[in-house]
N, C-alpha and C positions, 0 to 999 in steps of 0.2 A: 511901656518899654520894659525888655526881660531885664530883670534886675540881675547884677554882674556877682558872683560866689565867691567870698572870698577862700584861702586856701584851707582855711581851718574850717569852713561850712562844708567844702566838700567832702575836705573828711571825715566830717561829721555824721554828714549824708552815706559816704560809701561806708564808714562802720556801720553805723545802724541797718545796714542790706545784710553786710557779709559779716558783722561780726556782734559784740557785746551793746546792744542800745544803752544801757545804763552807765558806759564807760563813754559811751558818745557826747553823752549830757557832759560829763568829765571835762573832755577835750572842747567842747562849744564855749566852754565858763572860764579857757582859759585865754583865749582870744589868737591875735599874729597879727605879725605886718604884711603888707598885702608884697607876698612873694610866689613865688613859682610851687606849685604842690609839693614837689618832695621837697625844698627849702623849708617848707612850712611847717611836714612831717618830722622833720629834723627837729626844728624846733619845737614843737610841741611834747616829743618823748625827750626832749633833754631837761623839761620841768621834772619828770618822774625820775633823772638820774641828773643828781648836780653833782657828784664827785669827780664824771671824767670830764675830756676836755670835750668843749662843743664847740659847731660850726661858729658861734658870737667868738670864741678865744681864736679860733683859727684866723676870721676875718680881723680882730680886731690886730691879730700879731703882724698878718702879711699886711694892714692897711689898705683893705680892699671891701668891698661889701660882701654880705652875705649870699647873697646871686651868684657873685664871682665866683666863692670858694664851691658852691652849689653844681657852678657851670663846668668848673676843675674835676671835681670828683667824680661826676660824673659824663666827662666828655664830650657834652651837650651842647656846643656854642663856641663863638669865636671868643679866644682869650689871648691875650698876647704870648710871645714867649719867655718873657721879663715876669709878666704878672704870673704866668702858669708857676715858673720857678720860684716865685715867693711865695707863692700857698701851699705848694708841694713840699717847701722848707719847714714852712708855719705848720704843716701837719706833723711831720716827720719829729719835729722838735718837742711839739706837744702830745705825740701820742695820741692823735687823733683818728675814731675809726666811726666810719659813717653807721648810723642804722642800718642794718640789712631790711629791717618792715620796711623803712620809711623808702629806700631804693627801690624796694618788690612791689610797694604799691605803684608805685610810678614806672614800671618799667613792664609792670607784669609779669614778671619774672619771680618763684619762690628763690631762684639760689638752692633749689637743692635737687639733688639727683635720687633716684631709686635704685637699690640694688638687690634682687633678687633673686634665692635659689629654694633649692627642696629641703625640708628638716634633714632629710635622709642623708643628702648630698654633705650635709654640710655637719654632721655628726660624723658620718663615718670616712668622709674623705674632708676633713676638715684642713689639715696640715696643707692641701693643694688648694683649696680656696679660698682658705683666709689669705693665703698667700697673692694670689688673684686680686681680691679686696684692700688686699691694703696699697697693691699696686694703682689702684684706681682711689683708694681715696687719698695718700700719698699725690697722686696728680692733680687730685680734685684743688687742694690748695692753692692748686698756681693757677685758679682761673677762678678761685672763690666759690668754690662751690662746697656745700657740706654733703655729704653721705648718708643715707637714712638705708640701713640695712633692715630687712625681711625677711623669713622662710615663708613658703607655703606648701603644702600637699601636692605628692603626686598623681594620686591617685585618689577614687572617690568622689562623694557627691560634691566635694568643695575644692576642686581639683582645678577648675576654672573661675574662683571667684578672686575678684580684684582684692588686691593689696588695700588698705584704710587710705595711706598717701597718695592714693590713686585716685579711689573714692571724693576724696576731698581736694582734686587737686593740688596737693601739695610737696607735687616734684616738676623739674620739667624735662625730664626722661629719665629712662630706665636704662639699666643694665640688668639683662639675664644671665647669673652664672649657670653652665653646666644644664644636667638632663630638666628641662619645664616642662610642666603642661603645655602641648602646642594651642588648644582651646583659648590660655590666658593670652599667650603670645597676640594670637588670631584678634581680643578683645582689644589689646594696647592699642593695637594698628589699627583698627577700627576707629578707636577712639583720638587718635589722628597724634597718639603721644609721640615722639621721637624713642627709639632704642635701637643697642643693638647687642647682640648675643656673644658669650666669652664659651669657648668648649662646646657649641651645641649648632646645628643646624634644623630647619624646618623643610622637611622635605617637597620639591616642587616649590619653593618660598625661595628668592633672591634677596632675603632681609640682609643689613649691613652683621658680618658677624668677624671675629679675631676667634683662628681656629690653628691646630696642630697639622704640621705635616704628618698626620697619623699614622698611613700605611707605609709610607716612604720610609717614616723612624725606622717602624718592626723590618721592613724588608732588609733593611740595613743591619741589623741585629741577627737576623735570620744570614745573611751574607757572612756576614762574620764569625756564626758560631761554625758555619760549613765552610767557609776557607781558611779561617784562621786554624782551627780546633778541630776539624773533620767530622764534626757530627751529621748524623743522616735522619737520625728519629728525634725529633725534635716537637716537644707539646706543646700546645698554646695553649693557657688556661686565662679565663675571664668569667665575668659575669655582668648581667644586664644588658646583655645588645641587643635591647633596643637602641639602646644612646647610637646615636649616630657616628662619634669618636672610637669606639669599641666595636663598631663593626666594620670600621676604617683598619683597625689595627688588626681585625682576621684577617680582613682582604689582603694587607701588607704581609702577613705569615704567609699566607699564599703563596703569593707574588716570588716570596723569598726561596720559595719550596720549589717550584717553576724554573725559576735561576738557575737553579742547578741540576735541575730534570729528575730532582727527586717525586715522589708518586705520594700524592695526599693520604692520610688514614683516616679518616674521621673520629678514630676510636682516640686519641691524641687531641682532639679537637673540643674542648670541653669548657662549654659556654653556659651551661645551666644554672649556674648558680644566680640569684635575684640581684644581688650587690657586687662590685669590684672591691671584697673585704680582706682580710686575714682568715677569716672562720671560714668564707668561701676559697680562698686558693687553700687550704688546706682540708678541707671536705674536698674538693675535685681531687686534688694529689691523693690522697688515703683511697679512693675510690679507682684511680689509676692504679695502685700499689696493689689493689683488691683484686683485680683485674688482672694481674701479673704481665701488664702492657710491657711491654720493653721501651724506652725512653733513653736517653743520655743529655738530655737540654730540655731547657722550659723556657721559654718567654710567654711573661705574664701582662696583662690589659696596666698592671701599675702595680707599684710600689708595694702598697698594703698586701694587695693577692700574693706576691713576691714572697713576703715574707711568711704567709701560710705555709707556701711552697715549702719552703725552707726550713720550718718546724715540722710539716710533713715527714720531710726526707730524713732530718736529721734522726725521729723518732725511731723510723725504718732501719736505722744504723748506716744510711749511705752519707759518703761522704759529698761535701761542696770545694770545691768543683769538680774533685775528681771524678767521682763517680755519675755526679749530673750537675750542669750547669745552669745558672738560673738567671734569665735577664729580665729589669724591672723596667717600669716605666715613669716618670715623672721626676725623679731625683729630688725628693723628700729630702727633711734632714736626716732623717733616722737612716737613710739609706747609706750613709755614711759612719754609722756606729755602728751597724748589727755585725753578728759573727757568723760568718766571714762578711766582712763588705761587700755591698751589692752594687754587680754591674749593673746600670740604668741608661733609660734614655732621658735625656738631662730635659724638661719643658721652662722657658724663659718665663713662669708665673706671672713676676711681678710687674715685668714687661706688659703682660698680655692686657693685665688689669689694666697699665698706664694707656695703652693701646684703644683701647676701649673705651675709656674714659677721654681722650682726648678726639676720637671718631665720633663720639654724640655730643660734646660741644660742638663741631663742627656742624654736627643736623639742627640741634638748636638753633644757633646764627643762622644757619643759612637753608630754612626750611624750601624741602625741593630737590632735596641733596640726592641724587642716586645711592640706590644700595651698593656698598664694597664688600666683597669678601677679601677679608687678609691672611694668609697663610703665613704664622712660625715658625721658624727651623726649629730643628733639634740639635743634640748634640750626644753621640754615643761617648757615657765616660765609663772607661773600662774600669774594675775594681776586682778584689777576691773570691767574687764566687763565677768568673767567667777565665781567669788566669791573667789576670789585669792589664801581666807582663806581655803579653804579645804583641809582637810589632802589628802593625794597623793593617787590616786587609786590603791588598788591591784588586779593586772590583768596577765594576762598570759603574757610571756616573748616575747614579739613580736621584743625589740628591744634592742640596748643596752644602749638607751639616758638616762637621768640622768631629772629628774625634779625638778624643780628651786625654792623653794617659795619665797613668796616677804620679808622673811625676811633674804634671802641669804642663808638659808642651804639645799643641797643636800638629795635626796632623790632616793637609789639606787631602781627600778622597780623591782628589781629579787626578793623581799622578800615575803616570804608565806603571 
């Protein structure tokens, strides 16, 4: 006859697979009552921490067995609604917080999520990711989940190697911020993880991703600086398009340029730089200035390039806005101290992060899930280096953002 495991044997058994053999012996010498696994787990790490309150204080407050309060915490089983409310009290009262191991073993589940982007990404455009990140682990708490942030390389022979948390199991999805190796992407998915992507797309890949109205923004910006302000030579400066977000916002310069049946120049068009930096929009500007290009507006790929721009011009002795106009994109903080303040297009960050994070819980639960793409508005907020003061452009309904003025009231675009 198979002899029946009690719940501390199994554990015993499944540490010594997965984890420390010599801690195993630990947990065999200290025994249990014969309960349900994770009840068991519970109890066994509550010998290693007697200060807090344990599952024995909880049971013993509400007057219910240890199963019960077992079957409460974990959702598990028919419990009255009398009884539920008394251990929920008996918790609440005592400060009582379950093991996260002792629940992960038994559910299979780490409780933690992955978050990863490029060192590059996350050095020089940090102010927009961290921003991203904290949206997402700010949510992460309301479904108990912790956060295990990463960088990895873009480029090079390690360009596609998996993250350690990976390696080892010990997430149960990812979040990709911003420009990844498609390679590692390609790997996740293979290896059957759940994610899904903040700023970035995988071309010909339907993966689930939370992404910018990108080109609609600039068209919008590009609309306004020609009907509000009359400009006709208008430059777009970026760098790195490849990213998929960045070649969204040329095609929306376009777009914009089309609107009005003005005629592209390419020489205006000035995407070489490796990064979307300060050093890069200000290398492209001085290179324009070199060039004796004629210009009277700029809309830049974001914020940082923005402010190249801007130290650019100032050098040259032109003035902001007068002499050239400069629209950023992402609405950083800093976009709102520099001199002159910068017109931006405003991106919901934190949002996006929370977005994101609450789209791959959904794949967790419910492995199967179809891939979603979700698009985020934007929001044109006017400021000083565009004339901040001008009434809002009436133009054709390109998008459904909302334009901002600097003195905080909304201005719907749908209006005749």
């Amino acid at each position: 006859m198979k002899k029946l495991l009690t719940g501390t044997e199994k554990l015993c058994r499944l540490w010594s697979k997965r984890f420390d053999p010599s801690l195993a012996l630990v947990l065999r010498a200290v025994g249990g009552e014969e309960l349900d696994f994770r009840c068991e787990m519970e109890l066994v790490l509550e010998r290693f921490d007697p200060m807090q309150a344990t599952i024995k204080d909880v049971a013993r407050r509400a007057g219910v067995s240890v199963s019960t309060v077992s079957l409460v915490i974990n959702n598990s089983g028919p419990v009255s609604p009398e009884t539920r409310q008394k251990v929920l009290r008996a918790i609440e009262e005592l400060g009582y917080h379950p093991r996260r191991f002792a629940r992960s073993l038994a559910s299979k589940r780490t409780g933690n999520i992955g978050f990863i982007l490029t060192s590059d990404h996350f050095s020089r455009a940090e102010p927009f990711y961290t921003k991203i990140f904290l949206g997402s682990e700010f949510e992460a708490r309301n479904y108990d989940y912790y956060i295990l942030l990463t960088t990895v390389e873009k480029r090079g022979k390690n360009a596609g190697q998996l993250p350690r948390f990976l390696l080892e199991r010990n997430v149960d999805g990812v979040i990709f911020a911003g420009y990844v190796p498609v390679p590692l992407v390609e790997r996740v998915y293979e290896l059957g993880v759940p994610f899904v992507l903040v700023d970035f797309l995988v071309k010909d890949r339907p993966f689930s991703c939370i992404v910018m109205d990108n080109d609609q923004a600039v068209r919008r910006a590009v609309g306004h600086l020609v009907a509000e302000h009359g400009h006709r030579r208008i430059a777009f400066v970026a760098g790195e398009i490849g990213h998929p977000s960045i070649r969204a916002r040329l095609e929306g310069y376009r777009k914009g340029l089309e609107d009005f049946g003005i005629p592209r120049d390419p020489r205006l068009e000035r995407t070489e730089e490796p990064h979307c930096s300060m050093d890069g929009g200000y290398r492209a500007t001085r290179r324009m200035l070199e060039e004796k290009l004629e210009f009277t507006a700029v809309v830049t790929a974001n914020d940082a390039t923005a402010f190249g721009v801007m130290r650019a011009l100032k050098e040259a002795g032109l003035r902001i806005p007068e002499d050239v106009a400069v629209v950023g994109f992402d609405d950083i903080d800093a976009a709102s101290q520099v001199d002159p303040t910068l017109t931006t297009l405003r991106v919901p960050k934190e949002e996006m992060g929370a977005l994101a994070l609450r789209r791959l819980v959904e794949v967790i639960e419910r492995p199967g899930l179809a891939f979603e793409r979700t698009v985020v508005p934007t929001e044109l907020v006017l400021r000083e280096s565009c004339c901040g003061r001008a009434r809002a452009p009436k133009l054709m309904d390109l998008t459904k953002e909302k334009i901002i003025l600097p003195e905080g009231g909304d201005v719907d675009n749908t209006q005749a």
